[in-house]
C-alpha positions as a LaTeX table, in Angstrom:
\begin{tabular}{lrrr}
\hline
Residue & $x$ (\AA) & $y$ (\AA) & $z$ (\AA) \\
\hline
Unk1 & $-27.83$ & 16.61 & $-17.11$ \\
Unk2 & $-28.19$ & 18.26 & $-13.66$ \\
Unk3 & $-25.73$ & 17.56 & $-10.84$ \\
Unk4 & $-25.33$ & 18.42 & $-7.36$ \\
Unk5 & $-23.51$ & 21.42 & $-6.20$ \\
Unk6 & $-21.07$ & 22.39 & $-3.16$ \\
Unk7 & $-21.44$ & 25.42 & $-1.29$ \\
Unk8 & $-18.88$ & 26.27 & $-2.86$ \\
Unk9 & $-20.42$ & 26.30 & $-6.33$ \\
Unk10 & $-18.32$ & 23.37 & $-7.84$ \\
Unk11 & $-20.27$ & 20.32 & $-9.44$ \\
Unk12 & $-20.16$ & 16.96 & $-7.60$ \\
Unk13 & $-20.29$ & 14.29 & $-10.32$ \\
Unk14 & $-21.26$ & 10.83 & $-9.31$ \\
Unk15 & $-19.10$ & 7.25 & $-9.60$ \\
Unk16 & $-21.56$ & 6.56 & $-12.29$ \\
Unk17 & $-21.05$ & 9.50 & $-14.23$ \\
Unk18 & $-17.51$ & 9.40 & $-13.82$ \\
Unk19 & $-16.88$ & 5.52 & $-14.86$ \\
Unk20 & $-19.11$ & 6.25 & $-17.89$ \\
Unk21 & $-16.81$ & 9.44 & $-19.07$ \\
Unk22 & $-13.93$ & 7.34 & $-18.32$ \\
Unk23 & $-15.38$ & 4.59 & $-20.46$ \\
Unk24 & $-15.97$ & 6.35 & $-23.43$ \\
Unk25 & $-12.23$ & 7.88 & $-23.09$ \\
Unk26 & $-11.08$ & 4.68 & $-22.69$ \\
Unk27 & $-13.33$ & 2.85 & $-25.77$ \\
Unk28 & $-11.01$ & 5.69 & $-28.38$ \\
Unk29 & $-12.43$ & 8.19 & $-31.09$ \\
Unk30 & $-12.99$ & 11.05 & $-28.44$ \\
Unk31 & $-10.76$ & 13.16 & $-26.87$ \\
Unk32 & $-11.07$ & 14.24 & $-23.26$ \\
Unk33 & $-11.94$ & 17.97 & $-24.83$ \\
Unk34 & $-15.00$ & 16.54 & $-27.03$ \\
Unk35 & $-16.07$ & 15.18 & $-23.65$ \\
Unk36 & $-15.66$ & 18.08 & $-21.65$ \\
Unk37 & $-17.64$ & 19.87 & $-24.37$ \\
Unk38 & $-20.58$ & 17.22 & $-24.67$ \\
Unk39 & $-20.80$ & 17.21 & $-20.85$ \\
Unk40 & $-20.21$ & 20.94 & $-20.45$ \\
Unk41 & $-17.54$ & 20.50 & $-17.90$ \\
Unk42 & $-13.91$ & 21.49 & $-17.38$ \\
Unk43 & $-11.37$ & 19.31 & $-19.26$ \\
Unk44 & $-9.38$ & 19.28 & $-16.11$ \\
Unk45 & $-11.93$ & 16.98 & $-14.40$ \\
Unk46 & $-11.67$ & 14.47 & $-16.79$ \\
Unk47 & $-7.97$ & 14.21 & $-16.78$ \\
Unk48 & $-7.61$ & 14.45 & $-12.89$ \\
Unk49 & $-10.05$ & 11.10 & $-13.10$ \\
Unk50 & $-7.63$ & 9.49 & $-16.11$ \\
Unk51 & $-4.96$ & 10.33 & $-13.10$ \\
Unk52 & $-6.31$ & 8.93 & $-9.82$ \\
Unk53 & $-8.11$ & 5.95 & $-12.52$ \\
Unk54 & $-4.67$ & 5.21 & $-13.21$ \\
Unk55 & $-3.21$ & 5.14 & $-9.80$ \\
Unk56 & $-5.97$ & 3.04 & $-8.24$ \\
Unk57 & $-5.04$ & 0.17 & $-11.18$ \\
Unk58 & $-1.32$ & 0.55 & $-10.37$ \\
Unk59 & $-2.13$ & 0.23 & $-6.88$ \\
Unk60 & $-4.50$ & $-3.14$ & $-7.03$ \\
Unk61 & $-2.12$ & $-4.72$ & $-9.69$ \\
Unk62 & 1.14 & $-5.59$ & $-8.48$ \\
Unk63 & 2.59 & $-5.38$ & $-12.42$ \\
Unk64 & 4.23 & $-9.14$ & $-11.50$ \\
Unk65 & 3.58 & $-11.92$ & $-14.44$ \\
Unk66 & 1.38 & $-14.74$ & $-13.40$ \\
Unk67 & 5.05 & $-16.87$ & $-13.05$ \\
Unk68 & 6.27 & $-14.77$ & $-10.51$ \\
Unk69 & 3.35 & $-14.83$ & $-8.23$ \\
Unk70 & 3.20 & $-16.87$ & $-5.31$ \\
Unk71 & 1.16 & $-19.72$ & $-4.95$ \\
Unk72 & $-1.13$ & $-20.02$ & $-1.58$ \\
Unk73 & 0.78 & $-23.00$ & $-0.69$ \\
Unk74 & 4.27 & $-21.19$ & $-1.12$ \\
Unk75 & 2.66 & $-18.15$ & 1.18 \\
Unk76 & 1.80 & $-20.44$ & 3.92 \\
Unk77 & 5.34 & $-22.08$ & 3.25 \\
Unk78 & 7.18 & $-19.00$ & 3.68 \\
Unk79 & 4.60 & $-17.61$ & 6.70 \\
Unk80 & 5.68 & $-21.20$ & 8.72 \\
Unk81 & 9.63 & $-20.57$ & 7.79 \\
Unk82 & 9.17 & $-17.13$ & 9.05 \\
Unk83 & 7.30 & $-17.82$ & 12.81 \\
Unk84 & 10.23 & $-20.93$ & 12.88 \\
Unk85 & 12.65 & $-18.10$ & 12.27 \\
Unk86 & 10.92 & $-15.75$ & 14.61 \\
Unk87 & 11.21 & $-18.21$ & 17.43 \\
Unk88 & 14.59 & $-19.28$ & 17.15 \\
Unk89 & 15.38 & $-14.99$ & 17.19 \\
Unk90 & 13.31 & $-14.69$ & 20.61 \\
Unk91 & 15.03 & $-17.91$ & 21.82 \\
Unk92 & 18.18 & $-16.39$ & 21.30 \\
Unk93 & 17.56 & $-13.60$ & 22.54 \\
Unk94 & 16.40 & $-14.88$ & 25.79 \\
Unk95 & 19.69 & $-16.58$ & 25.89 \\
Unk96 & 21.55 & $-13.34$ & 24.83 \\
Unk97 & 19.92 & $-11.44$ & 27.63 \\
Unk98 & 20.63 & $-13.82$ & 30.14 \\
Unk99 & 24.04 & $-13.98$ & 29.54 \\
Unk100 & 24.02 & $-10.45$ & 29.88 \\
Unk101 & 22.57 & $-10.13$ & 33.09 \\
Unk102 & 24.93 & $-12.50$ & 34.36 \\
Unk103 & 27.97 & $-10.73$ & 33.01 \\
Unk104 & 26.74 & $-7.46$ & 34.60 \\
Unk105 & 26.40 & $-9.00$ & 38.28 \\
Unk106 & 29.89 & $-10.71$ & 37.57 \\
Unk107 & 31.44 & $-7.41$ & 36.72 \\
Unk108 & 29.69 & $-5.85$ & 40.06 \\
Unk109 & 31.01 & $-8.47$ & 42.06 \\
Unk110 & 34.11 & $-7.65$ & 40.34 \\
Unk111 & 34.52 & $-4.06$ & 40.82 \\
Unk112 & 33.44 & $-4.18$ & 44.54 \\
Unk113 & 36.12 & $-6.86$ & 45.68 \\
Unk114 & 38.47 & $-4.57$ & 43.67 \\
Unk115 & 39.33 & $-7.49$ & 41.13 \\
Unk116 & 39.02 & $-4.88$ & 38.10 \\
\hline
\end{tabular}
C-alpha cells in the first residue's frame, strides 16, 4: 500500500486508512503491534489514533444517561426563565444606576454648601 509523503519524509495516512486500522483494533484478536507489522508502520501511530479516537468520543458524548438529559421542551423552558431573569437583572440595574447618579449629585450639592 503506497501513501503520500511530507517533505519531511513522514507518511500521511488517510481518514480511510485510519478508521479501517482503528476498526480492526477495535473488532479484538490483533494487537496494535500485529497491525503496525501488517501495515509496516510505527506502532506509535496507531496508538496516538486509539488516543485522539478516544478524545473525539468523550468530547461528542456528554457521558449523561438518557434520564438526565434534557428534553427540548425543558431547554426552551429554562432559555425563557433565563431572558425573564436577564431582564429583571438589567431592570435593576437601570434602577441601581440611577439611584446612584442621584446620590452622587446629592453628595456634590452637599459638599459645596458645606453640609458634609
Amino acid at each position: 500500500m503506497q501513501f503520500e509523503k511530507k517533505t519531511n519524509g513522514k507518511t500521511i495516512y488517510p481518514a480511510q486508512f485510519k478508521d479501517r486500522v482503528l476498526a480492526e483494533l477495535a473488532a479484538g484478536g490483533v494487537s496494535p503491534a500485529e497491525l503496525a507489522r501488517r501495515y509496516q508502520m510505527p506502532i506509535q501511530n496507531i496508538h496516538r489514533w486509539t488516543r485522539k479516537a478516544k478524545i473525539a468520543d468523550e468530547s461528542t458524548y456528554s457521558g449523561a444517561t438518557p434520564e438526565e438529559m434534557v428534553s427540548k421542551t425543558e431547554a426552551r423552558q429554562m432559555a425563557e426563565s433565563y431572558e425573564k431573569q436577564i431582564k429583571q437583572l438589567k431592570k435593576a440595574l437601570a434602577n441601581m444606576t440611577l439611584d446612584r447618579d442621584i446620590l452622587k449629585e446629592a453628595v456634590d450639592i452637599a459638599s459645596k454648601k458645606k453640609w458634609i
